[in-house]
Z-matrix of the N, CA and C atoms (Angstrom, degrees):
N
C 1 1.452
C 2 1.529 1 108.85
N 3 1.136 2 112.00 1 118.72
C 4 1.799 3 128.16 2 -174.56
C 5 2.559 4 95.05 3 -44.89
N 6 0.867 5 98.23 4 155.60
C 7 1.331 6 123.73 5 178.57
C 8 1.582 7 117.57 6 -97.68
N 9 1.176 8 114.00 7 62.61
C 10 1.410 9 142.69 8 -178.97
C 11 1.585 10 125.02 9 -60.52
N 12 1.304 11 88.72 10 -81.16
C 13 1.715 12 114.97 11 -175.48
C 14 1.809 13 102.92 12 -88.83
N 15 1.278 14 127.29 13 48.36
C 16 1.170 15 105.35 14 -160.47
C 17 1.411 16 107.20 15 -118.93
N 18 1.233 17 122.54 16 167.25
C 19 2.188 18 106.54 17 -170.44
C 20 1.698 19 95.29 18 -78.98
N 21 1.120 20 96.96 19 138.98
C 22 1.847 21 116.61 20 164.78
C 23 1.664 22 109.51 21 -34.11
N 24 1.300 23 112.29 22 146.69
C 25 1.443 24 117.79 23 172.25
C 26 1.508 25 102.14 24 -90.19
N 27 1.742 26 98.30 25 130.22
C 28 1.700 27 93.10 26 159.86
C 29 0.630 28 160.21 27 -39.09
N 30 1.352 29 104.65 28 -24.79
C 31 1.646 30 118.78 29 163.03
C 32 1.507 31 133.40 30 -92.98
N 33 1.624 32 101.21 31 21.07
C 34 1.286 33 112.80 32 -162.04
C 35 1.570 34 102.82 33 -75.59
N 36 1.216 35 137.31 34 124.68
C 37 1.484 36 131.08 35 -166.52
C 38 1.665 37 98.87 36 -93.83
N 39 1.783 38 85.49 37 133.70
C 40 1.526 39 85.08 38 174.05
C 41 1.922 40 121.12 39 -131.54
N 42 1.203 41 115.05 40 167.09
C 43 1.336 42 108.29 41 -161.91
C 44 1.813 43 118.75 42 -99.19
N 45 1.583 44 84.21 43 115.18
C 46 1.328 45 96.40 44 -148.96
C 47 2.363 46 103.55 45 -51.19
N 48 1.449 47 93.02 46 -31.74
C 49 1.217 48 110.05 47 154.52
C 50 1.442 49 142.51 48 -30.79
N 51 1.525 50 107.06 49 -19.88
C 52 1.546 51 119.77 50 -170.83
C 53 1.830 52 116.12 51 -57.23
N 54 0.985 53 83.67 52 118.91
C 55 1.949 54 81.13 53 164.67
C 56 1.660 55 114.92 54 -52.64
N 57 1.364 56 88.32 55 135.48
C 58 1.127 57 95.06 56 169.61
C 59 1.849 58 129.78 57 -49.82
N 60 1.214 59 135.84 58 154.86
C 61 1.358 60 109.95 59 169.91
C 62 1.696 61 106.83 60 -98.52
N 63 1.696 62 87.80 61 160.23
C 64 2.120 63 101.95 62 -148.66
C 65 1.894 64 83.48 63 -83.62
N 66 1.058 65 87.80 64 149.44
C 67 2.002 66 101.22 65 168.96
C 68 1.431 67 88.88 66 -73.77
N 69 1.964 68 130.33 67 84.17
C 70 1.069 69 115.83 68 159.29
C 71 1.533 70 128.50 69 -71.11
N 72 1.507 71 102.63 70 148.97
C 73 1.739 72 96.38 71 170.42
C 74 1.262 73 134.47 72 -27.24
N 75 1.282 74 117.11 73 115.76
C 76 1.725 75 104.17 74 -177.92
C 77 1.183 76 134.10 75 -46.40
N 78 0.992 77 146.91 76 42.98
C 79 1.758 78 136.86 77 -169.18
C 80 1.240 79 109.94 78 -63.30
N 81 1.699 80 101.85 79 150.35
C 82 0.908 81 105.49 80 173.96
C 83 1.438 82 141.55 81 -63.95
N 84 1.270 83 135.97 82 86.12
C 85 1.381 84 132.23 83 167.88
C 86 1.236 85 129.75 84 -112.96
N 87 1.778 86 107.85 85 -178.01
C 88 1.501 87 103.16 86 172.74
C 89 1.305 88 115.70 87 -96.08
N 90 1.588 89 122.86 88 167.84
C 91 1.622 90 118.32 89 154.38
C 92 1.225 91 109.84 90 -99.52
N 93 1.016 92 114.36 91 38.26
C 94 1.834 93 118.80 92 -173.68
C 95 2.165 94 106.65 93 -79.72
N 96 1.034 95 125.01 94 125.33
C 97 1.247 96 114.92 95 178.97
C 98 0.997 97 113.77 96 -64.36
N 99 1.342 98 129.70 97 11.48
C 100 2.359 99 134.08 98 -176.91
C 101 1.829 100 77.30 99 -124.27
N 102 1.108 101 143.59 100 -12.18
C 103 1.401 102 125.32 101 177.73
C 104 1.487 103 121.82 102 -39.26
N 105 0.970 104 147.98 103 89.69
C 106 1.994 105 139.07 104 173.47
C 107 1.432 106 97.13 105 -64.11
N 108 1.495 107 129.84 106 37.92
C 109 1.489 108 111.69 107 163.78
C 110 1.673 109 99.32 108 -167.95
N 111 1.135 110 104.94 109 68.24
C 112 2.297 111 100.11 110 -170.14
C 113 1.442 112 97.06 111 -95.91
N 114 1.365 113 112.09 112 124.71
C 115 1.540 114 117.10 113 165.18
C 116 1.656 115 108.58 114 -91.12
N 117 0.948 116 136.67 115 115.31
C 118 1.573 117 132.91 116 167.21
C 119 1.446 118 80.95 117 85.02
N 120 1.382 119 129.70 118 98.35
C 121 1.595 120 122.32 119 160.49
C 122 1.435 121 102.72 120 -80.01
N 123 1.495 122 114.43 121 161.94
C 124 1.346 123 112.69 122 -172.69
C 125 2.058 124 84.06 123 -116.31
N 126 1.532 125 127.83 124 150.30
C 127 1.186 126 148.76 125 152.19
C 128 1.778 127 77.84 126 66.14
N 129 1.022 128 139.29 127 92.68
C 130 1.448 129 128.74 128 170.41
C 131 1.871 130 99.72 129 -157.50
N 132 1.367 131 104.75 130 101.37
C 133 1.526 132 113.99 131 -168.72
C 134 1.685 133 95.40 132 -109.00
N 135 1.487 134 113.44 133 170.42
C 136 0.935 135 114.68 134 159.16
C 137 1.666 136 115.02 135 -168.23
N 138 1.102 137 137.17 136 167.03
C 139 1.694 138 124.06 137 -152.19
C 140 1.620 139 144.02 138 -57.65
N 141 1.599 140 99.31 139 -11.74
C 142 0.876 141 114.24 140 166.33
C 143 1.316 142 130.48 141 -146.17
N 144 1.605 143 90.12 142 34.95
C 145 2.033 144 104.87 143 168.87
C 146 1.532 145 115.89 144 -84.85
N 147 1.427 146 88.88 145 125.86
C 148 1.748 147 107.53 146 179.73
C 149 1.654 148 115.51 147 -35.94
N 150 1.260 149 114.35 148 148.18
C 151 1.684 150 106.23 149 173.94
C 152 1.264 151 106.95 150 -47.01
N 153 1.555 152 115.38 151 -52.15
C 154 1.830 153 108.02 152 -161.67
C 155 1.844 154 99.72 153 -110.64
N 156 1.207 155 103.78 154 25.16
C 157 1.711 156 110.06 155 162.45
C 158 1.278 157 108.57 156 -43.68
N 159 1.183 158 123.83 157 134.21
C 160 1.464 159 113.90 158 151.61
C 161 1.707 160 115.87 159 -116.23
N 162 1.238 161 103.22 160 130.00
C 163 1.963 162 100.63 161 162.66
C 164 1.520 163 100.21 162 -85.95
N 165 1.539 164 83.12 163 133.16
C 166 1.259 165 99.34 164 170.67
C 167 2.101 166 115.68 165 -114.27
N 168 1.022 167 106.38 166 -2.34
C 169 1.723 168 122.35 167 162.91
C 170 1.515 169 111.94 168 -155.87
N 171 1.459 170 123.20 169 112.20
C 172 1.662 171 107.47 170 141.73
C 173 1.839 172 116.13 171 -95.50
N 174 1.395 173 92.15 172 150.80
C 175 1.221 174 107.63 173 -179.28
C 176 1.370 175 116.46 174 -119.86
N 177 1.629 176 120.49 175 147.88
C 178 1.528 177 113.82 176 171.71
C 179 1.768 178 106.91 177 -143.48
N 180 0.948 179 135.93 178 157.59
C 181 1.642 180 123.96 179 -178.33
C 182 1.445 181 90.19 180 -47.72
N 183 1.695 182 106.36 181 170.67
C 184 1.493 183 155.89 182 -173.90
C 185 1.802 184 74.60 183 -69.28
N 186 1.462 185 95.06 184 142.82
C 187 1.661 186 100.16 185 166.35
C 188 1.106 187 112.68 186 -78.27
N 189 1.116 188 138.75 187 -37.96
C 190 1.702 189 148.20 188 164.85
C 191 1.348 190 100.98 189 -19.00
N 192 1.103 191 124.19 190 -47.77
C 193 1.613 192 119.35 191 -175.06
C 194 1.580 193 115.30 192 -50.22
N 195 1.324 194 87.56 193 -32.20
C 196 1.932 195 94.36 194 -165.25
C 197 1.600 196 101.52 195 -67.66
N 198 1.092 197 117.07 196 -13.74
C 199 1.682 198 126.43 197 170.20
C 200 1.109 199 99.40 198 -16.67
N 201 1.543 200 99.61 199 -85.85
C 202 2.045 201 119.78 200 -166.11
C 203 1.279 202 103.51 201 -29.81
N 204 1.379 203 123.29 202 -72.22
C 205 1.498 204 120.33 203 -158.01
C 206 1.726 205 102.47 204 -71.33
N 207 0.898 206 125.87 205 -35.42
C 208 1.853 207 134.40 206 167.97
C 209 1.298 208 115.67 207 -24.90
N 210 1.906 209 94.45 208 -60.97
C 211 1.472 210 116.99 209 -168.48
C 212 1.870 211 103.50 210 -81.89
N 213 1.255 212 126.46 211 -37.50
C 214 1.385 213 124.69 212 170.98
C 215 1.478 214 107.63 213 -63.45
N 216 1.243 215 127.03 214 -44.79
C 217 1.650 216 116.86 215 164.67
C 218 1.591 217 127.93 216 -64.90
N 219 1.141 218 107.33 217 -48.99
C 220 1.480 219 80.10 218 144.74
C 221 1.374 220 134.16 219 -45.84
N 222 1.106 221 114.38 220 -71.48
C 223 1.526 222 112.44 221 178.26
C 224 1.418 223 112.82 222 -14.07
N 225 2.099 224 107.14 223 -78.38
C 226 1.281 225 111.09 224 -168.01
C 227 1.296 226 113.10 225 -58.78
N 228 1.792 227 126.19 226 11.72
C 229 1.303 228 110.17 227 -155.90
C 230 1.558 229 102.64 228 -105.25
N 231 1.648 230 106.46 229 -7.43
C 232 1.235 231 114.29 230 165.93
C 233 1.538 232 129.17 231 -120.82
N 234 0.891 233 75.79 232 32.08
C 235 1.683 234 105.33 233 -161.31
C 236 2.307 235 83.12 234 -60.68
N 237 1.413 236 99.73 235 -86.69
C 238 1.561 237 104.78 236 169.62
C 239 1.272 238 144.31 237 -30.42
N 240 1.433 239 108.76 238 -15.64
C 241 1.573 240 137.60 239 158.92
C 242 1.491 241 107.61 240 -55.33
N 243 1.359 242 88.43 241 -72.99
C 244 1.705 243 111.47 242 174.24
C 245 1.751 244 115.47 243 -28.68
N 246 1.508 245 110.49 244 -68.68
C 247 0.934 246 135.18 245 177.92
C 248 1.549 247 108.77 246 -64.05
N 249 1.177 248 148.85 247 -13.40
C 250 1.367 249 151.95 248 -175.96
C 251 1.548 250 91.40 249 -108.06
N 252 1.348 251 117.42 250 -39.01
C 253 2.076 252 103.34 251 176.27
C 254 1.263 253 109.66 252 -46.65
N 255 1.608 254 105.90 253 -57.23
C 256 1.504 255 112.59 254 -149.23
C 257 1.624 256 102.53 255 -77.25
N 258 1.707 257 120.37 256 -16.03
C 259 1.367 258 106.24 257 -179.05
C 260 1.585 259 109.49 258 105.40
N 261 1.432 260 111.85 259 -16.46
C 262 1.547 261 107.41 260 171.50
C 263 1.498 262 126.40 261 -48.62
N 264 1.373 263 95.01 262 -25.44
C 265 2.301 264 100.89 263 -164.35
C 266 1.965 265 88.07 264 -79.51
N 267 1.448 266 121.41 265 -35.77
C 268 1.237 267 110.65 266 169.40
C 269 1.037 268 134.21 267 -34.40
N 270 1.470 269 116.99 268 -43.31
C 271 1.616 270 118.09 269 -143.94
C 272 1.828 271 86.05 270 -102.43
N 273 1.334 272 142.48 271 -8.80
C 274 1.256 273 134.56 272 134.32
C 275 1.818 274 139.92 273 -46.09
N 276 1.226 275 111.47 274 133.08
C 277 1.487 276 115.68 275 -169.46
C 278 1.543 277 109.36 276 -38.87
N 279 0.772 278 119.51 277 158.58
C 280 1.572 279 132.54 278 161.80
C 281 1.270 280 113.01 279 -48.44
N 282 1.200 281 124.06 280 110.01
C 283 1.780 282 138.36 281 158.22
C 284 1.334 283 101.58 282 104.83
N 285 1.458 284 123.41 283 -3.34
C 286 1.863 285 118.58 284 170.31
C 287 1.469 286 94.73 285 -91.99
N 288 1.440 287 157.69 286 -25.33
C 289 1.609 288 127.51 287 165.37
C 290 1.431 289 106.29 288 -63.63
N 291 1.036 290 133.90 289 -21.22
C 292 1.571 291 123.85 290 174.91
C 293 1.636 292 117.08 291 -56.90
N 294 2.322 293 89.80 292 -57.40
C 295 1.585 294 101.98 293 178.15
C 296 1.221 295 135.28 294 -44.70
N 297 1.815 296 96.05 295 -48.22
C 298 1.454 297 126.42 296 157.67
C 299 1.517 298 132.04 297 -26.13
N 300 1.096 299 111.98 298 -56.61
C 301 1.033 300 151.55 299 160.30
C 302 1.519 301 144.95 300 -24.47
N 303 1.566 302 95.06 301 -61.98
C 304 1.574 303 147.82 302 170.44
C 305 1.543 304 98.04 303 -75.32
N 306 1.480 305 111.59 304 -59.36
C 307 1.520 306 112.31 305 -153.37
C 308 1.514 307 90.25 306 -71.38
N 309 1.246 308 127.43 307 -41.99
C 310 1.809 309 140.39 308 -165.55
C 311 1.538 310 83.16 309 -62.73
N 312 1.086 311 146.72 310 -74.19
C 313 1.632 312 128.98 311 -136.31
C 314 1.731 313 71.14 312 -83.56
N 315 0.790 314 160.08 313 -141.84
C 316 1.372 315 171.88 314 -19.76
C 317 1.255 316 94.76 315 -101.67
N 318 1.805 317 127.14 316 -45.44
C 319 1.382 318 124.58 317 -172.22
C 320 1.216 319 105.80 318 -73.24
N 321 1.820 320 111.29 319 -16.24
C 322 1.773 321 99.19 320 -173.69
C 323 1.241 322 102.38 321 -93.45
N 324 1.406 323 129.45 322 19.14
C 325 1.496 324 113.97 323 -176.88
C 326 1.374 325 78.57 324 -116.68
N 327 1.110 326 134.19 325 -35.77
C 328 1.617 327 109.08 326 178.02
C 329 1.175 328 106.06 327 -65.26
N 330 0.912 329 150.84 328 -12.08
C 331 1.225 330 141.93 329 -140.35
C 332 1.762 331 103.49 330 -102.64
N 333 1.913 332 82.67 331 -52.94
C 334 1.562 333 97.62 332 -178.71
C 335 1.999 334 114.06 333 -65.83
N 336 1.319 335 96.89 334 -36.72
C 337 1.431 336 100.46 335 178.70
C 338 1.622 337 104.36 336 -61.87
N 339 0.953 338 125.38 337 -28.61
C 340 1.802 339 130.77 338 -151.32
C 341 1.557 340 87.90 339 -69.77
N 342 1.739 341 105.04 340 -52.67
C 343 1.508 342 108.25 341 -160.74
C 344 1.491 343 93.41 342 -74.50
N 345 1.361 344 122.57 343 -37.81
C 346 1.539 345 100.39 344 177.40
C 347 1.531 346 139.91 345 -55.73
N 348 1.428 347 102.63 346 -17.59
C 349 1.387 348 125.44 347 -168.23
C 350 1.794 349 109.01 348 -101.37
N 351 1.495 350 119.83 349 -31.81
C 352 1.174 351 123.93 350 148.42
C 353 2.087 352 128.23 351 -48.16
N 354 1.194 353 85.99 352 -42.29
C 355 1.481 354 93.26 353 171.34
C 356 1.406 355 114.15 354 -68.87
N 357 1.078 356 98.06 355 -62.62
C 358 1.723 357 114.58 356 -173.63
C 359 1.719 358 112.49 357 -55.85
N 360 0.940 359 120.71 358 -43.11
C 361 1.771 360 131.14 359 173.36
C 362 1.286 361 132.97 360 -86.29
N 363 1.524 362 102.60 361 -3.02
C 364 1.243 363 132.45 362 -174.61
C 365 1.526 364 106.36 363 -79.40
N 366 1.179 365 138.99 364 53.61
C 367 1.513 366 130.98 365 -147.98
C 368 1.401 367 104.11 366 -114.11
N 369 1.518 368 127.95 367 168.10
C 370 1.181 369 148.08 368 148.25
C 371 1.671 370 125.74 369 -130.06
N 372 1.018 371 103.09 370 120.33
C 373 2.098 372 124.33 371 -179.66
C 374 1.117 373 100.22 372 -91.59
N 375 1.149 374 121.04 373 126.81
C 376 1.894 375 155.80 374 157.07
C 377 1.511 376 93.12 375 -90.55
N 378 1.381 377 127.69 376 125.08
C 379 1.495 378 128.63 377 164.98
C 380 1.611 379 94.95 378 -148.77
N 381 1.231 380 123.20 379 155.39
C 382 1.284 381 156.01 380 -172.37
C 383 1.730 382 96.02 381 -46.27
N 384 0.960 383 124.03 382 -25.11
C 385 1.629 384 129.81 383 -156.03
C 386 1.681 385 114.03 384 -132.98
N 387 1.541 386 111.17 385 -22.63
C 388 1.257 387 113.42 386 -161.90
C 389 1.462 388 111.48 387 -174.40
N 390 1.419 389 125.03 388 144.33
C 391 1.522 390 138.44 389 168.04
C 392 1.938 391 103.23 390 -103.37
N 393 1.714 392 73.95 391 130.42
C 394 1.473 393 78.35 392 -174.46
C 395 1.941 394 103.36 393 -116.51
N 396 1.236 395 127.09 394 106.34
C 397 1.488 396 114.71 395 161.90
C 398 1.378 397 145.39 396 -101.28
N 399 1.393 398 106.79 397 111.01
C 400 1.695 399 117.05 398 -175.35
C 401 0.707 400 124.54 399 -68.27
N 402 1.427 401 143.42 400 99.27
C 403 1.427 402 148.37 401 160.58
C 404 1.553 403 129.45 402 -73.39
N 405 1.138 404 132.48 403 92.06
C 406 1.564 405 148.93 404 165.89
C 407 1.236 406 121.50 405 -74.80
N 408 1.229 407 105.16 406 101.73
C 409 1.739 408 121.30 407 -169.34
C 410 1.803 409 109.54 408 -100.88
N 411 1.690 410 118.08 409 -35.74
C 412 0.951 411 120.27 410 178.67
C 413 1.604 412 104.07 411 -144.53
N 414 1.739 413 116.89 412 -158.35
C 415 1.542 414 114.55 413 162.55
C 416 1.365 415 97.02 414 -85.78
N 417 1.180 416 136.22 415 -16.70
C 418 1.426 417 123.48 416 -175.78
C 419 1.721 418 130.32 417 -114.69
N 420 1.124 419 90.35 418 14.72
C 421 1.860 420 92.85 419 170.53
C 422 1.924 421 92.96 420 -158.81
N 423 1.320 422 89.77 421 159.93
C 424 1.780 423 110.58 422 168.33
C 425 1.050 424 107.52 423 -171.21
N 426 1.362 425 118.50 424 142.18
C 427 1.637 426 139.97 425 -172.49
C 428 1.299 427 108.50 426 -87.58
N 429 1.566 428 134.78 427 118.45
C 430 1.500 429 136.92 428 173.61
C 431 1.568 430 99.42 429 -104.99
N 432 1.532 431 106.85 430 122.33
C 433 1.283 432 126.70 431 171.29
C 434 1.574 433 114.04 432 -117.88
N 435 1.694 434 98.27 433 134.17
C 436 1.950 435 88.82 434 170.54
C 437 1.186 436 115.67 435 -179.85
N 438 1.548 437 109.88 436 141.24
C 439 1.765 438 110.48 437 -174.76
C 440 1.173 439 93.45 438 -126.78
N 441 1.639 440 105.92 439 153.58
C 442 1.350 441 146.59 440 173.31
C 443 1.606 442 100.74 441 -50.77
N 444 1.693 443 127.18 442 120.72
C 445 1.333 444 127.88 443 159.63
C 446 2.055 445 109.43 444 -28.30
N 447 0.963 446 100.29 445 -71.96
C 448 1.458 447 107.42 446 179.96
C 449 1.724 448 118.23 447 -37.47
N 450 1.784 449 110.81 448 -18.88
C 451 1.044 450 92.65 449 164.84
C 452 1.354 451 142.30 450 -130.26
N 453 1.441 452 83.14 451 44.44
C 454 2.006 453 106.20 452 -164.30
C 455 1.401 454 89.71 453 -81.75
N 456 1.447 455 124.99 454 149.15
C 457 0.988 456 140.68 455 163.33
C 458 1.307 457 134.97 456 -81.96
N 459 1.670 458 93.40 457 -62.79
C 460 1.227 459 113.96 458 170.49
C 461 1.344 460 135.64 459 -138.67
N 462 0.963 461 139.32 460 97.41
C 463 1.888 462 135.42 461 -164.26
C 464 1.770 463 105.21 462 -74.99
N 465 1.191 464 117.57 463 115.41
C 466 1.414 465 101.57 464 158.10
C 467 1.617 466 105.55 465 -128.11
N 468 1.457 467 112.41 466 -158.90
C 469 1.328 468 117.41 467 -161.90
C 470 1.330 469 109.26 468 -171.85
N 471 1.538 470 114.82 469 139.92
C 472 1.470 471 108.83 470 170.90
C 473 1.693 472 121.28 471 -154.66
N 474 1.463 473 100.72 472 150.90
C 475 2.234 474 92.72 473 177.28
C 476 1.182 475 110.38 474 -121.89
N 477 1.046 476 109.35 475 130.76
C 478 1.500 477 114.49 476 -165.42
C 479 1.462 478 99.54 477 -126.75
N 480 1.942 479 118.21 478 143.51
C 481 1.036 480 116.85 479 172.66
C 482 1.678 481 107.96 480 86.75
N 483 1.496 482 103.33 481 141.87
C 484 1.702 483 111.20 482 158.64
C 485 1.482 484 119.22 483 -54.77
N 486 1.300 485 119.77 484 -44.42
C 487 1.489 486 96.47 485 171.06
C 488 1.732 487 140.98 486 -57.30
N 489 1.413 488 77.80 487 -44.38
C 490 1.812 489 109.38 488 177.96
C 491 1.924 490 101.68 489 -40.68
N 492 1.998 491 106.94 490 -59.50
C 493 1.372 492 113.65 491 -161.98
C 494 1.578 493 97.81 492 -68.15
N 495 1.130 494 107.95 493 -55.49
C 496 2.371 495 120.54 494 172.17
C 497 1.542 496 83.59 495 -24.12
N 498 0.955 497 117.18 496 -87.27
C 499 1.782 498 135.06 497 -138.88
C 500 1.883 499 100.40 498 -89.16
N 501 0.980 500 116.59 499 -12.47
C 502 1.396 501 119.91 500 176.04
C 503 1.499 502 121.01 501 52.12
N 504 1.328 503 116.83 502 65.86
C 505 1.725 504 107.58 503 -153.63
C 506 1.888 505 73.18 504 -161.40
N 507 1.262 506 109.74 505 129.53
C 508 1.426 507 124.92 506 174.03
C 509 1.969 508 108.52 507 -160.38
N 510 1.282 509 103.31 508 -178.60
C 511 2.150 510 109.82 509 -173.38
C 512 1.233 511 89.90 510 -79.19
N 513 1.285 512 80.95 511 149.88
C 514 1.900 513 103.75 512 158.31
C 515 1.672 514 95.77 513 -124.59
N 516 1.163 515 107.25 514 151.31
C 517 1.529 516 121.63 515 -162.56
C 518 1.558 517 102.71 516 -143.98
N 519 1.732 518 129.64 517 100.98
C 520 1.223 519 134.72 518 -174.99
C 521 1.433 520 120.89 519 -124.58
N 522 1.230 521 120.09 520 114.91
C 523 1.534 522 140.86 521 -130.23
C 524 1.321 523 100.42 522 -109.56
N 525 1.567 524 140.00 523 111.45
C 526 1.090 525 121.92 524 -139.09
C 527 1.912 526 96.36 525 -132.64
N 528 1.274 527 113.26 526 161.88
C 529 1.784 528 110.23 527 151.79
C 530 1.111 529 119.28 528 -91.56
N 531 1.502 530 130.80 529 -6.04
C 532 1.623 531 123.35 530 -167.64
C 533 0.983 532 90.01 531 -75.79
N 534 1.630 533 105.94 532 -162.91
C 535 1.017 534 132.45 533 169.10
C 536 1.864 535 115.39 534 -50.65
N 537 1.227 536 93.10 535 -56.92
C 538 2.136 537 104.02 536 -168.61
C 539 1.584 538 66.13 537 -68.98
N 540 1.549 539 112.14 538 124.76
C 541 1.785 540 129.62 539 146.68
C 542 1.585 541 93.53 540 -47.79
N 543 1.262 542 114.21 541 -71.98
C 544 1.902 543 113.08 542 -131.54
C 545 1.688 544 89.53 543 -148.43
N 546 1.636 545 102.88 544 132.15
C 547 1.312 546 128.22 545 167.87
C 548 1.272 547 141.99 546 -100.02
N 549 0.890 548 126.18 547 103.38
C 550 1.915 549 116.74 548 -135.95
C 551 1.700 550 92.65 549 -101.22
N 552 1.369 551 122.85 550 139.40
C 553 1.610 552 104.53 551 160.31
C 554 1.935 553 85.99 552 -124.56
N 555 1.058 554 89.54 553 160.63
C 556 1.620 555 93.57 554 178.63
C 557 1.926 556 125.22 555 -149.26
N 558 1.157 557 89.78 556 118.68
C 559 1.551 558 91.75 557 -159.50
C 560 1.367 559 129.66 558 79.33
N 561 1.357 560 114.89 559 50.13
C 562 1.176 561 128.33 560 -156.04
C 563 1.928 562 91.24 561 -115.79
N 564 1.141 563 98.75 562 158.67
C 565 1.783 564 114.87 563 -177.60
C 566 1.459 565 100.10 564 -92.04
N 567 1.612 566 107.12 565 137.40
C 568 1.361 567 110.57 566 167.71
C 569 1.554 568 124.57 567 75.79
N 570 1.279 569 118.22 568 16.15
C 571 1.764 570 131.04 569 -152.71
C 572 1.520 571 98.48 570 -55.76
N 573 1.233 572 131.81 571 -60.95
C 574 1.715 573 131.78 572 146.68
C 575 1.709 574 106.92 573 6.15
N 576 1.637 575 97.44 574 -93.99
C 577 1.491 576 93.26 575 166.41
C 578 1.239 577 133.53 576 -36.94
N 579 1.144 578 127.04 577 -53.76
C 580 1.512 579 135.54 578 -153.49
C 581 2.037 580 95.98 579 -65.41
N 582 2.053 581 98.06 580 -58.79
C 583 1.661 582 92.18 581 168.21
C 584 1.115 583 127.91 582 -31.62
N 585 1.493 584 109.96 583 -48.14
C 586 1.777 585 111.54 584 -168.88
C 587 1.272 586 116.77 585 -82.94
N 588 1.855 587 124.36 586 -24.02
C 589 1.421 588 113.44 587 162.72
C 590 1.227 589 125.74 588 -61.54
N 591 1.601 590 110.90 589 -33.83
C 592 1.684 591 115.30 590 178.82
C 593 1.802 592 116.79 591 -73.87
N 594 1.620 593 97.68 592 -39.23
C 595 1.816 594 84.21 593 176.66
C 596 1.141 595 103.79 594 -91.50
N 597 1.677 596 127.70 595 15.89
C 598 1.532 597 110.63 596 154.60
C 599 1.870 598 107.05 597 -77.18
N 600 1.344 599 106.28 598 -56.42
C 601 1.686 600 94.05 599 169.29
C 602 1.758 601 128.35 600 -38.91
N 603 1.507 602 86.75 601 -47.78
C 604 1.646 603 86.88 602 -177.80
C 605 1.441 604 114.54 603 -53.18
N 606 1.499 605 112.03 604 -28.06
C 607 1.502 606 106.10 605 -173.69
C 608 1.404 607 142.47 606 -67.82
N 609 2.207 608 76.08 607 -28.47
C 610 1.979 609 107.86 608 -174.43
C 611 1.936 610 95.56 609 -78.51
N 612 1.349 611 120.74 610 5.80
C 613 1.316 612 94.05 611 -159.73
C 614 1.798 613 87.50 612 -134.04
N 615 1.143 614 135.79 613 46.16
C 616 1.546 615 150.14 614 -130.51
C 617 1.236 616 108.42 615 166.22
């Protein structure tokens, strides 16, 4: 499992330079560690946050997303039910509907855990100095992306669709000079908000 949430190394050098963080607007959120919307997380580290870093937002998609994979585990979870009505696990040798069986829930708990762990690790950090985005593709690799506040260009944002406006969770799209061009978050809660906390930083540090 990739090294996410983990306390900063001591020797992590940090810039004594950092903007301060802005008394942002209060919105409403949680400090819950499953939150997809934490303003000021409380105990929330991750591998290469400065000793006196501060996050000032993590983000993860709208939980709604986790639907799909929810609703496909269910599915496969009765999938063998199905197949034991109609008499299919019969017409197999003796002791392979058991094997059968065994091997089927095992892929659906990976399956179901996979999507749980995609959601959950899937994060983005707002800090005084820098956006950081985590990408979780499997348990064994994830992509770290991130530009310097100073060199965002442009923040925009958008909701698309009846669900998106219901549930209020649409992209944020951040347009960069570093190296990473463009920072995609997608399906994220509150995207409105999220614009206005970041070009409120961008502004204090400009």
């Amino acid at each position: 499992m990739p090294d996410i949430f983990i306390s900063p190394s001591p020797n992590t050098e940090v810039d004594k330079d950092e903007p301060q963080v802005l008394p942002v607007e209060k919105f409403e959120h949680s400090h819950s560690r499953f939150s997809a919307f934490n303003l000021y997380p409380k105990n929330i580290n991750f591998q290469t946050k400065g000793k006196e870093e501060k996050v000032i937002l993590m983000l993860r998609q709208h939980p709604i997303v986790n639907l799909k994979w929810i609703f496909f585990s269910i599915i496969l979870f009765f999938i063998p039910f199905a197949f034991t009505k109609i008499g299919f696990l019969e017409l197999l040798p003796r002791g392979y509907p058991l094997i059968l069986v065994m091997v089927w829930y095992m892929v659906t708990f990976i399956y179901a855990v996979e999507g749980f762990f995609k959601w959950y690790f899937n994060v983005f950090f707002i800090t005084p100095r820098r956006v950081i985005d985590v990408d979780f593709s499997n348990l064994v690799y994830k992509r770290v992306s991130e530009a310097e506040i100073d060199k965002i260009q442009d923040v925009s944002y958008s909701t698309s669709g009846a669900i998106g406006t219901v549930f209020n969770f649409g992209d944020i799209s951040i347009q960069t000079s570093s190296e990473v061009r463009e920072l995609s978050l997608e399906g994220v809660p509150s995207p409105e908000k999220v614009a206005k906390i970041l070009n409120d930083i961008i502004a204090s540090v400009h």
